[in-house]
The first five atom37 places (N, CA, C, CB, O) and aatype in JSON, in Angstrom:
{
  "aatype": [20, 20, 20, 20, 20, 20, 20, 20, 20, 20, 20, 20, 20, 20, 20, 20, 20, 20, 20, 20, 20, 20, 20, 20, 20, 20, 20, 20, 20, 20, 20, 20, 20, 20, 20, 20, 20, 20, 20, 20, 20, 20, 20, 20, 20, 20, 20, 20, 20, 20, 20, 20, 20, 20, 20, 20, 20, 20, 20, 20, 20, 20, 20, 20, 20, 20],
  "atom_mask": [
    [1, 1, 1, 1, 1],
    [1, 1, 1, 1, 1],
    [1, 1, 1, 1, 1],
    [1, 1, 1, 1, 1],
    [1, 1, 1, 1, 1],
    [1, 1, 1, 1, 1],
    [1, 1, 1, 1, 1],
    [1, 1, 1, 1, 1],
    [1, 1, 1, 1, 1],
    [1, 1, 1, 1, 1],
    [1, 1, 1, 1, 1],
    [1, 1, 1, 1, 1],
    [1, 1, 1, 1, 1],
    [1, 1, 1, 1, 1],
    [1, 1, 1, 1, 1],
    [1, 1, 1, 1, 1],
    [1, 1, 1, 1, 1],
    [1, 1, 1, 1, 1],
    [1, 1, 1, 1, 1],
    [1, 1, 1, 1, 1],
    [1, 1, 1, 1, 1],
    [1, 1, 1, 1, 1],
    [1, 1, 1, 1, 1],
    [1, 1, 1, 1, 1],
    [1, 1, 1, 1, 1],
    [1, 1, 1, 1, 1],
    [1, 1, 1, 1, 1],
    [1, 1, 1, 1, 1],
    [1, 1, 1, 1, 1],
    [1, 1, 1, 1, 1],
    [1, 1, 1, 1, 1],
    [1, 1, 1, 1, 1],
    [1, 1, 1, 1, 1],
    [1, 1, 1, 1, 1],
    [1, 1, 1, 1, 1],
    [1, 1, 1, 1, 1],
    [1, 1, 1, 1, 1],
    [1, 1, 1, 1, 1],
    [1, 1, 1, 1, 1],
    [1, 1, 1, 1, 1],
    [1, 1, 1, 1, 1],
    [1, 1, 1, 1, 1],
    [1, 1, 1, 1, 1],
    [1, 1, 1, 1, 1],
    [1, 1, 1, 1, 1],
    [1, 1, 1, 1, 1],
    [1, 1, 1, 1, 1],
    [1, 1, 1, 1, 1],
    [1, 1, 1, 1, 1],
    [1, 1, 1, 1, 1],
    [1, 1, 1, 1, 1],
    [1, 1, 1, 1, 1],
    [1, 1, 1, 1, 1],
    [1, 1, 1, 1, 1],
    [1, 1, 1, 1, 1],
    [1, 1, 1, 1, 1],
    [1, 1, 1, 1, 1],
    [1, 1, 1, 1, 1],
    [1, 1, 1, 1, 1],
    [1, 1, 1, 1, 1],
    [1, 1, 1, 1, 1],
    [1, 1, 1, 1, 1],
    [1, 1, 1, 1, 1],
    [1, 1, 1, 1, 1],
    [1, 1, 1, 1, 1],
    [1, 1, 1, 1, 1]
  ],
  "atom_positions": [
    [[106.68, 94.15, 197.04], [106.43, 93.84, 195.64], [105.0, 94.28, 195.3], [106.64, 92.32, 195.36], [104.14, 94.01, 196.13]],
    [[104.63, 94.98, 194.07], [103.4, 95.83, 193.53], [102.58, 94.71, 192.44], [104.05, 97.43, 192.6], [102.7, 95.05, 191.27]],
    [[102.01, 93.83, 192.6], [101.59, 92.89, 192.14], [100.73, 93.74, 190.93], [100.92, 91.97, 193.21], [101.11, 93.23, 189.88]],
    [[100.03, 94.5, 190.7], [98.96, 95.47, 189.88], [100.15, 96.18, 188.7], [98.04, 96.93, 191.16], [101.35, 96.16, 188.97]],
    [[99.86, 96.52, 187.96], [100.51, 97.42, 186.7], [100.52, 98.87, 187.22], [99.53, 97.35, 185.16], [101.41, 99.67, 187.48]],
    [[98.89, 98.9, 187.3], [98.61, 100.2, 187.46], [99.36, 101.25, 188.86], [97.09, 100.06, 187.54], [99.62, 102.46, 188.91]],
    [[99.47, 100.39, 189.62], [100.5, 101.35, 190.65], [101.45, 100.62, 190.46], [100.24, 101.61, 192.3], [101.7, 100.35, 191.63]],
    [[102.42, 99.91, 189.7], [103.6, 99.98, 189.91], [104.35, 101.21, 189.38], [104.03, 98.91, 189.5], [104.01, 101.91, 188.43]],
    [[105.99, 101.42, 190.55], [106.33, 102.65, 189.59], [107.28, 102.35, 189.17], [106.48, 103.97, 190.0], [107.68, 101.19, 189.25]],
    [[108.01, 103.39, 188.53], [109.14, 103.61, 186.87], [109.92, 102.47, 187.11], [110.44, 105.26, 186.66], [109.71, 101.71, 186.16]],
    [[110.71, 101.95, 187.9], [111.53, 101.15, 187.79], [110.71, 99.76, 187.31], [112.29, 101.15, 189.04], [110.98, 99.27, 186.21]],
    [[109.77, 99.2, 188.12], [108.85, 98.14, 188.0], [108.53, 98.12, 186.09], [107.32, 98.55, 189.16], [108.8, 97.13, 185.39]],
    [[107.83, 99.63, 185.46], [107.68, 99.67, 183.96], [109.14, 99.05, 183.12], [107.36, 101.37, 183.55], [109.3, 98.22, 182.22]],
    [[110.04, 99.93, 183.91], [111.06, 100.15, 182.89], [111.91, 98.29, 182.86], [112.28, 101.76, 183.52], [112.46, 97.78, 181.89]],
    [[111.74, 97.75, 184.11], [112.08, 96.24, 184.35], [111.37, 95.41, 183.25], [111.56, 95.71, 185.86], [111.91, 94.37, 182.86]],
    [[110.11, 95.85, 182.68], [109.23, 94.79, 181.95], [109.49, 94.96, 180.7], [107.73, 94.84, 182.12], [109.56, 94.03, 179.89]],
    [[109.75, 96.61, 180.32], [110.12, 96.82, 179.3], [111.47, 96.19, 178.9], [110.03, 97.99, 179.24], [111.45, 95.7, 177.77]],
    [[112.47, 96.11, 179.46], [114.05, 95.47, 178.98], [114.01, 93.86, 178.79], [115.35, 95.78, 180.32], [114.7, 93.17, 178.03]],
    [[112.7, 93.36, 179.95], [113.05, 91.8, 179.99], [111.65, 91.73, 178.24], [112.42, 90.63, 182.24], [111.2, 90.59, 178.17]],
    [[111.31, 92.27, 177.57], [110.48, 92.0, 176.92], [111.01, 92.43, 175.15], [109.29, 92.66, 177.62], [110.63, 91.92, 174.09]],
    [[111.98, 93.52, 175.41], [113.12, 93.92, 174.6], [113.74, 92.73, 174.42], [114.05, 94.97, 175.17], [113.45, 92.14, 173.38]],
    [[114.62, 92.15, 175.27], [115.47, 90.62, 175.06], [114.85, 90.27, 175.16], [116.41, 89.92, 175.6], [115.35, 89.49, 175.97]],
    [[113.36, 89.79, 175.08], [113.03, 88.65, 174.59], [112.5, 88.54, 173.06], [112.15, 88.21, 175.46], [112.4, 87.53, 172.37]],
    [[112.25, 89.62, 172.8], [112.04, 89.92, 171.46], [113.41, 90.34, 170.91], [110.95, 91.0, 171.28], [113.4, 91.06, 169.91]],
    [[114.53, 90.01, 171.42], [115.72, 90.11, 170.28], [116.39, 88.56, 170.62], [117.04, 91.7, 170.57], [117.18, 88.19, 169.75]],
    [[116.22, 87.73, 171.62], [116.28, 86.53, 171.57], [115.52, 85.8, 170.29], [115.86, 86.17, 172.79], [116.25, 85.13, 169.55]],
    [[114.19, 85.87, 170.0], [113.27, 84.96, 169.5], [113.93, 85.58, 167.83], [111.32, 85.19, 170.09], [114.23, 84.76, 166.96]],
    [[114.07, 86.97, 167.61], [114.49, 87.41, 166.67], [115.39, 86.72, 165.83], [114.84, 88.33, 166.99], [115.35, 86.32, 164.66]],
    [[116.53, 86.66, 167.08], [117.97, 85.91, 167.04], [118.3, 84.46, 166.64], [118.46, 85.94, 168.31], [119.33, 84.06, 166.09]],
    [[116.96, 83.61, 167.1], [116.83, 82.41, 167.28], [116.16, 82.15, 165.72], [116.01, 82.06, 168.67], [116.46, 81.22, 164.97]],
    [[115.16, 83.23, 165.43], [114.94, 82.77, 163.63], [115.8, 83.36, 162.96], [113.55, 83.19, 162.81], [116.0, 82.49, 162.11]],
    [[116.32, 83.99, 162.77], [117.75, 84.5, 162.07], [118.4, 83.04, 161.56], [118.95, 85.41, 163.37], [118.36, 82.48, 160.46]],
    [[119.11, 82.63, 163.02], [120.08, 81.27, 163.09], [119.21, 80.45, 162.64], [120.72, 80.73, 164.54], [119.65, 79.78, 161.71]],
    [[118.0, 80.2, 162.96], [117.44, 78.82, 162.15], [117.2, 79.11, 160.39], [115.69, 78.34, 162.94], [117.46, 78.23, 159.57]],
    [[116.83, 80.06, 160.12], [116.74, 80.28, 158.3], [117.97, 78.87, 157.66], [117.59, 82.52, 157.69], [119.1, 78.57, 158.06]],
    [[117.33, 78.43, 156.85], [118.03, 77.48, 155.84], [118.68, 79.09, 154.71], [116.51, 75.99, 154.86], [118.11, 79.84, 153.92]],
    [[119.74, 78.99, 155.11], [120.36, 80.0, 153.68], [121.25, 79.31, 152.34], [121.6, 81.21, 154.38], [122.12, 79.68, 151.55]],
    [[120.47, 78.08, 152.65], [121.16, 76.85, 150.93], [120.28, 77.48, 149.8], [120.58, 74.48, 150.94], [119.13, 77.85, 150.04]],
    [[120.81, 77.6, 148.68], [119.95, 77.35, 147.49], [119.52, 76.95, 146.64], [119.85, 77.56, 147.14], [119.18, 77.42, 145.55]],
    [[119.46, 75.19, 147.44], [119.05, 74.1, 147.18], [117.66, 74.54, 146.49], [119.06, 73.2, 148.4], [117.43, 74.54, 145.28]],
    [[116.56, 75.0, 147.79], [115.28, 74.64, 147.61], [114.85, 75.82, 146.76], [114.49, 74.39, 148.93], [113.64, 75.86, 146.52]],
    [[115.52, 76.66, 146.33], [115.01, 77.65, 145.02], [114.97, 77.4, 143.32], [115.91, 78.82, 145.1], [114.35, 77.75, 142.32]],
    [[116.38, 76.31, 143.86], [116.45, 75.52, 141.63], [115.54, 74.68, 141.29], [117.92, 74.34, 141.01], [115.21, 73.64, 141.86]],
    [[115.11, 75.16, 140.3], [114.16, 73.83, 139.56], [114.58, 73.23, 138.48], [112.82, 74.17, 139.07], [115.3, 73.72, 137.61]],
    [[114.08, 72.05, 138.53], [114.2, 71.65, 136.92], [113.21, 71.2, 136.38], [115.09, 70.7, 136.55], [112.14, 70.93, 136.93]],
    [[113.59, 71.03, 134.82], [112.25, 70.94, 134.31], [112.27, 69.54, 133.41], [111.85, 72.36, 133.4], [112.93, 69.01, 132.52]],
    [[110.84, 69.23, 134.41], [110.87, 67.75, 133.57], [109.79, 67.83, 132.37], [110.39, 66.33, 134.66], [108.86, 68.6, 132.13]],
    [[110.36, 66.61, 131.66], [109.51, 66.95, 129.96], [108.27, 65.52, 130.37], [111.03, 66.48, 127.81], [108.82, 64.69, 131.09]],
    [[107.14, 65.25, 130.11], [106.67, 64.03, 129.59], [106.15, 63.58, 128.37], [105.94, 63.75, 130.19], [105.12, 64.02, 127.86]],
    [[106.98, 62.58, 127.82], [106.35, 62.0, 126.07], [105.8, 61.71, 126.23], [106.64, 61.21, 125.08], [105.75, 61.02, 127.24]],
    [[104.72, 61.87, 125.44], [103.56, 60.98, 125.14], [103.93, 59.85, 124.21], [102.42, 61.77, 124.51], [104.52, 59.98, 123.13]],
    [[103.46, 58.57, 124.85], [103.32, 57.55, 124.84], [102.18, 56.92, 123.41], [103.02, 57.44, 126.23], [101.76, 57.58, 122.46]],
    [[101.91, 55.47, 123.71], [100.92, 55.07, 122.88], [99.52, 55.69, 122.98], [100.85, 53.78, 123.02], [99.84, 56.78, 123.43]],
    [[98.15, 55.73, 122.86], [97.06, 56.26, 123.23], [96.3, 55.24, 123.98], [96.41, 56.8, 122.15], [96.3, 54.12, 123.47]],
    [[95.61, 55.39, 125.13], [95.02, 54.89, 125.94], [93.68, 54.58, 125.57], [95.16, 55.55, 126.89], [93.32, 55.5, 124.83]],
    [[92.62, 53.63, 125.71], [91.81, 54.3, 125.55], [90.95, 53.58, 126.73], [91.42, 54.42, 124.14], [90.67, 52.39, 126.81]],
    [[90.63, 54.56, 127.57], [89.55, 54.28, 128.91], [88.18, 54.6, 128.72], [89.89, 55.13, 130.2], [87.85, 55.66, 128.19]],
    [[87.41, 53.81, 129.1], [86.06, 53.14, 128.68], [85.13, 52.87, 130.27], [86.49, 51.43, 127.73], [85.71, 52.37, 131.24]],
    [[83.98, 53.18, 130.31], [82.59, 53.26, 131.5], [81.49, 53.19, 130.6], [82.38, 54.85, 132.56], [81.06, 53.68, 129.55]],
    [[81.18, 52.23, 131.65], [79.75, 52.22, 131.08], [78.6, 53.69, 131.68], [79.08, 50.54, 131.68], [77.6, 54.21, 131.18]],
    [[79.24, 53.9, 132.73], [78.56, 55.36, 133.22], [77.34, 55.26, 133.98], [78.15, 56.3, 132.02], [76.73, 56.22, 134.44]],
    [[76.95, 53.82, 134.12], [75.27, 53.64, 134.35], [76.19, 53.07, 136.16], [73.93, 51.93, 132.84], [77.26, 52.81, 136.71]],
    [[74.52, 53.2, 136.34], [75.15, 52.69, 138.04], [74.27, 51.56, 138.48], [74.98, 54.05, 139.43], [73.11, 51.93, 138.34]],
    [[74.31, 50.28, 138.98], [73.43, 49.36, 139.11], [72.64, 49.5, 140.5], [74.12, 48.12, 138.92], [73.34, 49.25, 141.49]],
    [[71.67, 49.76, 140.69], [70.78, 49.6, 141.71], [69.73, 48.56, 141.78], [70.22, 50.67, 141.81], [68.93, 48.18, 140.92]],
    [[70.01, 48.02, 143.49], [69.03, 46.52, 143.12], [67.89, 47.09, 144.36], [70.04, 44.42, 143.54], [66.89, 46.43, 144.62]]
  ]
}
């Protein structure tokens, strides 16, 4: 067994290359199947708000320091 990259030969490359191929068409595969394909989360609706009576909010604005 050729523990180094650099002298391993063709078969050793071509082994890393296939197990790295399926694994990049596994992970591919695996988000494919997970995608939500509902189109639930694309509709909106639209909410209205009335206005109400008038508020009226009030500060004195000052800050007390002792």
């Amino acid at each position: 067994m050729n523990h180094s990259i650099y002298s391993a030969d063709r078969m050793t490359h071509l082994k890393i290359v296939v197990v790295a191929l399926f694994a990049g068409i596994l992970v591919a595969g695996f988000g494919i199947a997970a995608h939500n394909s509902s189109d639930e989360g694309y509709t909106q609706t639209a909410r209205v708000m009335k206005a109400g009576k008038p508020v009226a909010i009030t500060s004195s604005g000052t800050s007390l320091v002792r």
